[in-house]
C-alpha positions as CSV (number, residue, x, y, z in Angstrom):
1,X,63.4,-32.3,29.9
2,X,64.5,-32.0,26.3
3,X,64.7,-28.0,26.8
4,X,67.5,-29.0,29.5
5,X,69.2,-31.5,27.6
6,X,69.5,-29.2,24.6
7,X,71.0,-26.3,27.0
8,X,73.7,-28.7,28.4
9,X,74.8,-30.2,25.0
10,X,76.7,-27.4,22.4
11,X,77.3,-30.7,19.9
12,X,74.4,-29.5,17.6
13,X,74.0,-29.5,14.0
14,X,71.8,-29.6,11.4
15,X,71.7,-32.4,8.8
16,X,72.4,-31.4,5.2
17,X,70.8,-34.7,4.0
18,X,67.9,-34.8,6.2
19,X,66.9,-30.9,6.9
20,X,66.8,-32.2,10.5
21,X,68.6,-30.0,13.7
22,X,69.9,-31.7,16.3
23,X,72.3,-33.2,19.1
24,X,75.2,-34.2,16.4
25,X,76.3,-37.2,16.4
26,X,79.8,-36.9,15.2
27,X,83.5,-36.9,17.1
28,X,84.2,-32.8,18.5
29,X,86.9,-33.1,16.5
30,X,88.4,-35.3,13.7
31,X,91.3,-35.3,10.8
32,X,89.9,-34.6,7.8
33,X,91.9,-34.3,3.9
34,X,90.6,-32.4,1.4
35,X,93.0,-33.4,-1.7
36,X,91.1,-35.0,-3.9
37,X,92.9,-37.8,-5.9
38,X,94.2,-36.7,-9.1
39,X,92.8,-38.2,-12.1
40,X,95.6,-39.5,-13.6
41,X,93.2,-42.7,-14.5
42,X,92.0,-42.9,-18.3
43,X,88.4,-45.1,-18.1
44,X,87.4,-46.0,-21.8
45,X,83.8,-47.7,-21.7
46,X,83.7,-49.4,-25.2
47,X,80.2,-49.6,-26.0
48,X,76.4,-49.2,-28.6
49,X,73.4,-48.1,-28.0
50,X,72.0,-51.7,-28.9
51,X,74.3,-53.5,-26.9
52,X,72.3,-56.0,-24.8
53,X,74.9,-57.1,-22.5
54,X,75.7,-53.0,-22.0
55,X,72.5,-52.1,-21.0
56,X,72.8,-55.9,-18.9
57,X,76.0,-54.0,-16.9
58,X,73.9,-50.9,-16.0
59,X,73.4,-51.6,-12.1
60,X,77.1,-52.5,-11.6
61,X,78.6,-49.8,-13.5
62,X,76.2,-47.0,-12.3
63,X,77.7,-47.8,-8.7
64,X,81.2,-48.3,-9.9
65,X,81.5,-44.7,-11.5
66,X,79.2,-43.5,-8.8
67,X,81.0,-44.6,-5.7
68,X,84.8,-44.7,-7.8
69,X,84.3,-42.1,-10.6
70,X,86.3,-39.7,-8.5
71,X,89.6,-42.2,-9.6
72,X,89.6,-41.5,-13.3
73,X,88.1,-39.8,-16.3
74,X,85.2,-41.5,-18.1
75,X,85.6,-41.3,-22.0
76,X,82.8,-43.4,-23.4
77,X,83.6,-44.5,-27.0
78,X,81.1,-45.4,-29.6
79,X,81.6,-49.3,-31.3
80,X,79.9,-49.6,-34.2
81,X,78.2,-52.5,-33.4
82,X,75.5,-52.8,-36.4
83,X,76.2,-51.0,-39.5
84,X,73.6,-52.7,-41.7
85,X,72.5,-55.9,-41.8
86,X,73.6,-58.0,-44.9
87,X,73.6,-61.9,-46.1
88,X,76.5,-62.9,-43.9
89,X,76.8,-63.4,-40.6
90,X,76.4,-60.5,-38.2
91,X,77.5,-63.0,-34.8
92,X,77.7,-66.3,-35.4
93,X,78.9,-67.1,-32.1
94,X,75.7,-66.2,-31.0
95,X,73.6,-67.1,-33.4
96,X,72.9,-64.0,-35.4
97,X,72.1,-64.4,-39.1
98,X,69.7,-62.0,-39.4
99,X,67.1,-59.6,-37.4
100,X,65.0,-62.2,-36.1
101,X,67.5,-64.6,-34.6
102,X,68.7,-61.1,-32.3
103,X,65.1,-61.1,-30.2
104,X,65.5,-64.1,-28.6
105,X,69.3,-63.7,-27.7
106,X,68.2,-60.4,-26.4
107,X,65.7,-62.3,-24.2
108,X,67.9,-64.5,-22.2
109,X,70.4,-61.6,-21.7
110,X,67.2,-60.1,-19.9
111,X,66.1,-62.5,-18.5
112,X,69.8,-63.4,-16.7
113,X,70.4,-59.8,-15.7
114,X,67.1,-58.8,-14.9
115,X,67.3,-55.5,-16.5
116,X,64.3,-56.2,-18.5
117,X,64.6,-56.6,-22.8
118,X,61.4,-57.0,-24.8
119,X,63.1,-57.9,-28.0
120,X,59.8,-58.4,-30.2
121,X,60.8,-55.3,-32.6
122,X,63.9,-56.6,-34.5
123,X,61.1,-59.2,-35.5
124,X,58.6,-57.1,-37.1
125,X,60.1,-53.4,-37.4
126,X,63.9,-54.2,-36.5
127,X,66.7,-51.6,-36.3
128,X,69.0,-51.3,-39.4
129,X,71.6,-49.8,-37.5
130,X,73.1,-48.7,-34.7
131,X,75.0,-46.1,-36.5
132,X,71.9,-43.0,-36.2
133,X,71.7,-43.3,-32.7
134,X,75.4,-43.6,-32.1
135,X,75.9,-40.3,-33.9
136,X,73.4,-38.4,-32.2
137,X,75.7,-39.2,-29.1
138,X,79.0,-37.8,-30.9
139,X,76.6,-34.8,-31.8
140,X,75.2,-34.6,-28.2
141,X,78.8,-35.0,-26.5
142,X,80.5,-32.3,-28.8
143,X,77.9,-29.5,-28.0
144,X,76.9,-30.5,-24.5
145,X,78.7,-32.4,-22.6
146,X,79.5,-36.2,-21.6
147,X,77.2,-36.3,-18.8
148,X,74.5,-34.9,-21.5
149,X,75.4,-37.8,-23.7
150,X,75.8,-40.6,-21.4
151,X,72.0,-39.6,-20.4
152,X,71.1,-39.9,-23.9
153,X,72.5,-42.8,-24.2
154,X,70.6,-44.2,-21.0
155,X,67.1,-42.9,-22.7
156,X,68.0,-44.4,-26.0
157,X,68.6,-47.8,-24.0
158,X,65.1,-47.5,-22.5
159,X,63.4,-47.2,-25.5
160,X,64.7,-50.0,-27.1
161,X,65.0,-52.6,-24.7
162,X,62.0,-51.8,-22.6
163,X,59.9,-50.0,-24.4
164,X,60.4,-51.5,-28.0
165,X,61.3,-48.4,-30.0
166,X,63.0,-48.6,-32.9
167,X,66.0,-46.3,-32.7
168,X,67.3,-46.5,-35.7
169,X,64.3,-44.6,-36.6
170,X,64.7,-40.5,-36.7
171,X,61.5,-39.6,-35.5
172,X,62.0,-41.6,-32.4
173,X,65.5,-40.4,-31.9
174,X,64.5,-36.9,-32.0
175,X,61.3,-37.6,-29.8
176,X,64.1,-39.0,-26.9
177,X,66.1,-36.2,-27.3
178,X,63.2,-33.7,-27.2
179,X,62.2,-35.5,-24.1
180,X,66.1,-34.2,-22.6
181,X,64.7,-30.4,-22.7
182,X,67.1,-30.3,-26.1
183,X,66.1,-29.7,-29.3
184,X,65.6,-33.5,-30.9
185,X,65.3,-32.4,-34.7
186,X,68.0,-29.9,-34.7
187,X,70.8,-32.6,-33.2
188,X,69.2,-35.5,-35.2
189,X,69.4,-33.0,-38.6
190,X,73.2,-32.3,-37.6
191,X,74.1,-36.2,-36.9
192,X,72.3,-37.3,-40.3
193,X,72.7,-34.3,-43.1
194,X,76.1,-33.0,-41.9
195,X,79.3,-34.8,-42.3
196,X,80.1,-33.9,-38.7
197,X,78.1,-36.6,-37.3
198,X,80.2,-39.5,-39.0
199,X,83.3,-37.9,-39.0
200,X,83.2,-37.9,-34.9
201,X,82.2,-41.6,-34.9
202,X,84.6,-42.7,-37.2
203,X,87.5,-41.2,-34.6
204,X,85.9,-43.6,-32.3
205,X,86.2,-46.2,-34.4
206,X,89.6,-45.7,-34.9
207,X,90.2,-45.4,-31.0
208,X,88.6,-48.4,-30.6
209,X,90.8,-49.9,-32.9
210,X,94.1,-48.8,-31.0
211,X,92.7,-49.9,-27.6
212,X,92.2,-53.0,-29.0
213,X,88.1,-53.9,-27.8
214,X,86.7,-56.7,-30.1
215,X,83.5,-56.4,-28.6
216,X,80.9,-54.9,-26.5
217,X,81.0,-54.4,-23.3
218,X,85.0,-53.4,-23.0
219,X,86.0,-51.2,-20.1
220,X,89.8,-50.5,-20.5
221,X,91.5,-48.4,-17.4
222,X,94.6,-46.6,-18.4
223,X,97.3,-45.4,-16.0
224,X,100.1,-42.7,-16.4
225,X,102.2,-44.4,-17.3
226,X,100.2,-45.8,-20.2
227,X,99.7,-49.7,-18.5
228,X,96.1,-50.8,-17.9
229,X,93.8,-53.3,-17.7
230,X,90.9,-54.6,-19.9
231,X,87.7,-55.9,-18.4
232,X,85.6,-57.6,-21.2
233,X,81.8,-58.6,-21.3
234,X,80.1,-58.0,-18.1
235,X,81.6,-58.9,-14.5
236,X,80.6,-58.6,-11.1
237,X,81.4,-55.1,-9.0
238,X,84.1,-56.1,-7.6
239,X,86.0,-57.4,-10.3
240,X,86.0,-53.5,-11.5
241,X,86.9,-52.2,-8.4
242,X,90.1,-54.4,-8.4
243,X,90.8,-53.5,-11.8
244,X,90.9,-50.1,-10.7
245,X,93.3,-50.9,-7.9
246,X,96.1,-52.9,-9.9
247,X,95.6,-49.5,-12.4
248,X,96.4,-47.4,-9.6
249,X,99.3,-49.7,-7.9
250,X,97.1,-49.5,-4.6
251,X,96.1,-51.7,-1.6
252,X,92.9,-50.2,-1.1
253,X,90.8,-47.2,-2.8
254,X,88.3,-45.0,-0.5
255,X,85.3,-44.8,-2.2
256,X,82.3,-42.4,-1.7
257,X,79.0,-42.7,0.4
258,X,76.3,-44.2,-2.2
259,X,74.1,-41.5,-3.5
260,X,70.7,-40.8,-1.7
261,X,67.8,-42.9,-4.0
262,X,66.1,-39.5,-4.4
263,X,68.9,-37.5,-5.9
264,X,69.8,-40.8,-8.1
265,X,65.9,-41.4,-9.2
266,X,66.1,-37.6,-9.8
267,X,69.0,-37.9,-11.9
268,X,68.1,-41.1,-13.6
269,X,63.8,-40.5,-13.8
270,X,63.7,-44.6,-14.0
271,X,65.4,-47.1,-11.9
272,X,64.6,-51.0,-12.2
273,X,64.4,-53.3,-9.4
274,X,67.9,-54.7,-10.3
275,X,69.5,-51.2,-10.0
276,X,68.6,-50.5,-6.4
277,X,69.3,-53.9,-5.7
278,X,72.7,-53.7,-6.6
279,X,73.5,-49.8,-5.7
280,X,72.2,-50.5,-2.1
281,X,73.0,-54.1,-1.3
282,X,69.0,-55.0,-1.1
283,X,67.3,-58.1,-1.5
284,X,64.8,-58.1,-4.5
285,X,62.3,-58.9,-1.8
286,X,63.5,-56.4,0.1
287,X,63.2,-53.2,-2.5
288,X,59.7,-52.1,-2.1
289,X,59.9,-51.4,1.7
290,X,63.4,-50.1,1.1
291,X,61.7,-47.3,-1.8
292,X,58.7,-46.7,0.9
293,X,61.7,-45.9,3.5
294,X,63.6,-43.9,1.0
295,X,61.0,-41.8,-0.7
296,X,58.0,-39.3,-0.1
297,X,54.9,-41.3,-1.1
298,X,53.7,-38.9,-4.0
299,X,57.4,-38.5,-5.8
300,X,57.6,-41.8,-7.5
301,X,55.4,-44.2,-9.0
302,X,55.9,-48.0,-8.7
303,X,55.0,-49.7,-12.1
304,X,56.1,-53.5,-13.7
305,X,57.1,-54.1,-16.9
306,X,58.3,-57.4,-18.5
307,X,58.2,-59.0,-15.0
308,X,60.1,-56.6,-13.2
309,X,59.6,-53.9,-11.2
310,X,60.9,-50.2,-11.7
311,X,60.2,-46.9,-10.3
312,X,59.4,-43.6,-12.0
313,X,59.6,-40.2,-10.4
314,X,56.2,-38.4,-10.7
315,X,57.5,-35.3,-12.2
């Protein structure tokens, strides 16, 4: 019976996605445009590798560049959020006098966003400064590429937050960069005993300066025209994807398919319960039958940490 049915339907394709052949499901024939938008859209992401409430925004602003990135050019700028600490205070609107008083702020921003922050280090071995790590991203960026960076940055977020690493420390900077398939000591030597490493932050700085972010997160979407808007702290999705329509003087913006989970734990190696919630519209009750859906049982490993669920790809 299937033989027959086969013969007296041409309609057949096989799935990229799936690797399976079959009747196609898909109109004989449909419009189809291939211009690409042009990225006329300037995205600055204002941002430090110890920014909490950053590493809080992950989930939404993984989709939003993943599903909208195709609208404008990312530039992700470098704050200067800790430079040393000192007798004053660092953020008194939050409380911050000194090392100590930044674990437990770190905590609740954890515990609120569910992208998990153990904290317990900038009590007994806290970071000095956010200024190594930041300029083994400038180093990073100039000789690689953003994308390079930007996963640098993602793995220098992981080891702080989750896994309590001091990165202000070189040794653990160049073991996170070694971890990349790059050579750790050789960028970390360039970003701390050449001038080069500085001298790229401190245009940052100054960039910074002109877009006018006082603090961390700031998303800033420029137009053509030099107009924009500036999304501080962290928001929900959509407030970004309207941000990016007022930018672009549009009703609506077409954005594309969500990525597959195993090309995005691929990419990403670690995903937290949060992050698939929010890239896939999934309950947190919900994500565990969703991974067993999504994934070949031997290519990820389903582990907890600080009360929260992540997955890890075996490889």
């Amino acid at each position: 019976m299937r033989e027959n049915k086969l013969k007296n339907n041409n309609n057949m394709m096989c799935d990229l996605e799936t690797g399976v052949c079959g009747v196609a499901g898909e109109e004989e024939m449909e419009i189809i445009d291939f211009n690409q938008p042009e990225k006329n859209i300037k995205l600055y992401y204002v941002t430090d590798p110890i920014c909490s409430h950053c590493w809080a925004i992950e989930p939404t602003f993984r989709r939003f560049t993943e599903q909208y990135g195709h609208y404008f050019n990312l530039h992700t700028v470098m704050g200067g959020l800790l430079e040393k600490w000192h007798d004053g205070p660092i953020d008194p609107a939050n409380g911050i006098h000194k090392p100590a008083d930044v674990a437990g702020h770190w905590r609740e921003v954890g515990e609120h966003s569910r992208m998990p922050i153990d904290g317990s280090l900038m009590i007994d071995n806290p970071v000095q400064s956010s200024y190594p790590a930041s300029r083994v991203f400038k180093v990073i960026q100039k000789n690689h590429s953003d994308a390079t960076a930007f996963e640098y940055l993602r793995r220098a977020r992981e080891a702080l937050f989750v896994f309590n690493q001091n990165i202000s420390d070189q040794s653990v900077l160049i073991e996170i960069v070694d971890k990349m398939g790059l050579d750790g000591e050789e960028i970390v030597n360039e970003a701390e005993q050449q001038p080069i490493g500085q001298q790229l932050l401190n245009e940052d700085f100054a960039l910074v300066r002109n877009l006018g972010a006082r603090g961390f997160p700031t998303i800033i979407m420029v137009n053509e025209e030099n107009k924009g808007v500036k999304i501080v702290g962290g928001r929900p999705f959509e407030y970004y994807v309207d941000g990016l329509k007022q930018v672009l003087n549009v009703e609506a913006l077409h954005p594309k398919q969500q990525p597959s989970v195993s090309s995005l734990l691929e990419k990403e190696k670690m995903l937290f319960s949060k992050e698939i919630e929010v890239m896939y519209d999934v309950e947190q009750s919900e994500v565990h039958s969703f991974i067993e859906n999504e994934l070949a049982p031997n290519s990820y490993e389903a582990k907890e940490i600080l009360g929260e669920f992540y997955f890890a790809t075996t490889k």
